[in-house]
Every structure is written in C-alpha cells, then in structure tokens.
C-alpha positions in Angstrom: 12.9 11.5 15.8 9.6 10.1 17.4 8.2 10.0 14.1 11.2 7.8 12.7 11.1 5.9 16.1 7.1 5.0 15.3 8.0 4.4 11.4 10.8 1.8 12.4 8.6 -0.1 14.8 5.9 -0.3 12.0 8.4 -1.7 9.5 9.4 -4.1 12.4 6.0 -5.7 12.4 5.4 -5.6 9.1 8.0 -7.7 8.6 6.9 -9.9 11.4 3.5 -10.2 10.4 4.0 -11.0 6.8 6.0 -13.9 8.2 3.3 -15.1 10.0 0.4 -14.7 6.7 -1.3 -11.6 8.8 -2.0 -8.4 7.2 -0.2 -5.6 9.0 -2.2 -2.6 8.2 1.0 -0.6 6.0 0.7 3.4 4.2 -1.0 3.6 1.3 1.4 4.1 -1.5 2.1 7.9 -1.9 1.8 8.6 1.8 3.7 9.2 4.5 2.3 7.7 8.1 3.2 8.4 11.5 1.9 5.0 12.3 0.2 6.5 15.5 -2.0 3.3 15.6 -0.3 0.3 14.2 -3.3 -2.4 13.4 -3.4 -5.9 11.8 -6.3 -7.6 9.8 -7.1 -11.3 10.9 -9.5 -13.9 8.9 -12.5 -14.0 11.3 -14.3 -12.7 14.2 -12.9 -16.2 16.1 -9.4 -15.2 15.0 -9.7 -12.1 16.1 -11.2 -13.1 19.8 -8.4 -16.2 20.1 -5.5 -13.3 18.8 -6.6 -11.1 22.0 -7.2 -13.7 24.5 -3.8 -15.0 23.7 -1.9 -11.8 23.7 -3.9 -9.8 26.6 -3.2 -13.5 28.7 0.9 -13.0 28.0 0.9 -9.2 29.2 0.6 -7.8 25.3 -2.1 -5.2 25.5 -4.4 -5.5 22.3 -8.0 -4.3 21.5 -10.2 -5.1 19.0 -11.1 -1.8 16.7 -13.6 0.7 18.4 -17.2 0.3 17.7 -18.0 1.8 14.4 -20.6 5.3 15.1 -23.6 3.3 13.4 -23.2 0.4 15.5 -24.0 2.5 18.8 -27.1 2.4 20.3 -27.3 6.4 20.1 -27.0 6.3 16.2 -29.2 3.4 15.7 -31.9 5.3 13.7 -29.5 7.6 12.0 -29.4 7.5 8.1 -26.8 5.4 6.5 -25.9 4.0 3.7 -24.4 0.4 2.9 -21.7 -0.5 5.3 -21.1 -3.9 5.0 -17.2 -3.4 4.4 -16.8 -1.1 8.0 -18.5 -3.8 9.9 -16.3 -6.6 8.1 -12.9 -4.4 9.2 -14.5 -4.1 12.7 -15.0 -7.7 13.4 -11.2 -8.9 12.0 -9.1 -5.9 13.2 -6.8 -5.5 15.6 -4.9 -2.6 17.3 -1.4 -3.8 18.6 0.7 -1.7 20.7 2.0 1.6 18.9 4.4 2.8 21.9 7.7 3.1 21.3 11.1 3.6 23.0 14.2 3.8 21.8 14.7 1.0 19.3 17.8 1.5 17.5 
C-alpha cells in the first residue's frame, strides 16, 4: 500500500511537472520504482537556486542533490575518471518532497 501511495504521488507530479516544461525524474522503462526520492531536472544552476529559494520561502521543503563523493574535500586526490555529466546533474537537480499520506 505505501508503495502504491509513493507511485501515485510520483505520477501526480509527473503530470504537474510536464505541464510546467520541467523534467520530473520518471522509472526507466522496464523498472519498477518505489519513488523513495522523487527529483526534478531544471535548466541551470540559477534555476535551480531561484526553484529553492522560492519553494523553501512558501513552506515547501526542497534541496538541491547531495554533493557528489569526488566533489568532497576528503576525496579531492582520489582517482577518477571523466565526470562531467554527475557534476551537470548536481548543479540542475532537485529533490522535492517524497512523503506521502493518504492520497486517494
């Protein structure tokens, strides 16, 4: 039931977002999510920073994605490849609220 509860809320924005020309991070085809996190994708780094300081300022608790492990100061001189796409997703996404309650 908690599973369909989270799936339903997921669709919800989904449809919301797509309304609005944001990407609403969906399943892959072929899989099945529980849509612990639900996350959208905006244009830029600016979009992303006006997004939360709109939403956080109306009571609507977002957050930018967690620092990616390369990107901390402990891992700095760790070996790593190319990541050029990770720091792209970590500058435009953002997590939206994933709670739910009963929504019909």
């Amino acid at each position: 039931r908690y599973v369909k509860q989270k799936r339903k809320l997921a669709m919800l924005y989904s449809k919301w977002f797509e309304e609005r020309d944001i990407v609403f991070v969906n399943e892959p085809k072929g899989c099945e999510s529980n849509y612990w996190l639900n996350s959208i994708v905006v244009s830029s780094r600016q979009q992303r920073d006006k997004f939360l300081e709109l939403t956080n300022k109306k009571g609507v608790m977002t957050r930018p994605m967690w620092t990616p492990m390369h990107m901390l100061p402990m891992f700095s001189q760790c070996i790593k490849g190319n990541l050029s796409v990770a720091e792209n997703v970590e500058e435009r996404l953002v997590n939206i609220p994933s709670s739910v309650v009963d929504i019909g």
